[in-house]
C-alpha positions as a Python dict, from the first residue, in 0.01 Angstrom:
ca = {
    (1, 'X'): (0, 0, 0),
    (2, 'X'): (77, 338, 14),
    (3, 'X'): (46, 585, 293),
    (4, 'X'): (66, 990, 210),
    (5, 'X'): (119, 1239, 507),
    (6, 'X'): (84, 1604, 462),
    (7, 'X'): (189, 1737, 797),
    (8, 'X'): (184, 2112, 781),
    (9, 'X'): (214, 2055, 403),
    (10, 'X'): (607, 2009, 454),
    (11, 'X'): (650, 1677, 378),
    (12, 'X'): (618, 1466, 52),
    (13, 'X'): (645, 1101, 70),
    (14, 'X'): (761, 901, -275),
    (15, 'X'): (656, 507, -324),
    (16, 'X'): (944, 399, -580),
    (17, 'X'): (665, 119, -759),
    (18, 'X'): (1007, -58, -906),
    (19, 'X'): (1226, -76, -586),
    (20, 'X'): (888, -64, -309),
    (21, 'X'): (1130, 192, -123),
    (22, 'X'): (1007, 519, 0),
    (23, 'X'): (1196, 846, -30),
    (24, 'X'): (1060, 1159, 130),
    (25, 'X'): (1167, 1495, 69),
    (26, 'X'): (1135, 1768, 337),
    (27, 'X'): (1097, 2139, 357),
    (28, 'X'): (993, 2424, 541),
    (29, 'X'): (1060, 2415, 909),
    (30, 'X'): (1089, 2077, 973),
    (31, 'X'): (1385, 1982, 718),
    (32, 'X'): (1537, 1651, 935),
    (33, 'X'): (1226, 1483, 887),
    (34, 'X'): (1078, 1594, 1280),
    (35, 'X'): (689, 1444, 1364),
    (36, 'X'): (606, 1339, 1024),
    (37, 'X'): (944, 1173, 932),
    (38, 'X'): (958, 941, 1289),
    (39, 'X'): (582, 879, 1250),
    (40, 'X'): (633, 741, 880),
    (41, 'X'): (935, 544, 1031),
    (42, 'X'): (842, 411, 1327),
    (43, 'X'): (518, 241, 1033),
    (44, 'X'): (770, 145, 829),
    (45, 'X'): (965, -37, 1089),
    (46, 'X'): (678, -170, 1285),
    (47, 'X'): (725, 4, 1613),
    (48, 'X'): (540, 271, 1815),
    (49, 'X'): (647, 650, 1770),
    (50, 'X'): (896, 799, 2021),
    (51, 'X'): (621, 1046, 2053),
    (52, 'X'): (241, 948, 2126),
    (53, 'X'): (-76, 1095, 2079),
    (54, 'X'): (-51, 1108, 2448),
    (55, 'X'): (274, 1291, 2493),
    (56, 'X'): (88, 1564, 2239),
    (57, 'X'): (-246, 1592, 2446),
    (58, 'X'): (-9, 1704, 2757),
    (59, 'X'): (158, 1942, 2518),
    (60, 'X'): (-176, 2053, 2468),
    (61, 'X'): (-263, 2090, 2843),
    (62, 'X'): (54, 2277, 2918),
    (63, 'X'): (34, 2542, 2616),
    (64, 'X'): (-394, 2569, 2740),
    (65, 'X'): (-223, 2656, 3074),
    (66, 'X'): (4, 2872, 2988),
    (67, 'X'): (-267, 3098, 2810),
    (68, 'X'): (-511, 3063, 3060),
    (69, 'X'): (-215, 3191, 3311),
    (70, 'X'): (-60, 3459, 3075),
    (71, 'X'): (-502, 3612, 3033),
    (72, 'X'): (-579, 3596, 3424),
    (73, 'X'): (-185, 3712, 3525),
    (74, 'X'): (-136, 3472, 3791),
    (75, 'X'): (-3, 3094, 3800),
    (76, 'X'): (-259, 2871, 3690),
    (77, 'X'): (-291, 2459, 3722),
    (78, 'X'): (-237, 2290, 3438),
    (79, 'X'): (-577, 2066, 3419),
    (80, 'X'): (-541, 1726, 3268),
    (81, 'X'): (-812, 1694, 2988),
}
């Protein structure tokens, strides 16, 4: 099969049809490959990511908190969703 990821539109993923190899070509900000490149890896080499969908809802919790601290000007806990 083939799998196409457009993260952030940065990231173009090749399926050579000949070889079955995959070649992707970066650019933008993300040029060694970052979330998109270990995500198509760690498919590729049947493993889970070094990052998980878990490890990006806390990101999410901690950049909520930091707005919700920086808009009321005090400290503010960081609430697990």
């Amino acid at each position: 099969g083939v799998a196409r990821l457009h993260l952030f539109r940065q990231r173009l993923l090749l399926a050579a049809h000949k070889t079955g190899k995959l070649v992707e070509r970066c650019w933008g900000d993300e040029k060694d490959g970052g979330v998109a490149g270990e995500f198509v890896r760690a498919l590729s080499e049947g493993r889970a990511p070094a990052v998980t969908g878990v490890d990006g809802l806390r990101a999410t919790e901690v950049v909520d908190a930091a707005y919700r601290s920086a808009a009321q000007g005090a400290p503010v806990a960081v609430e697990r969703l």
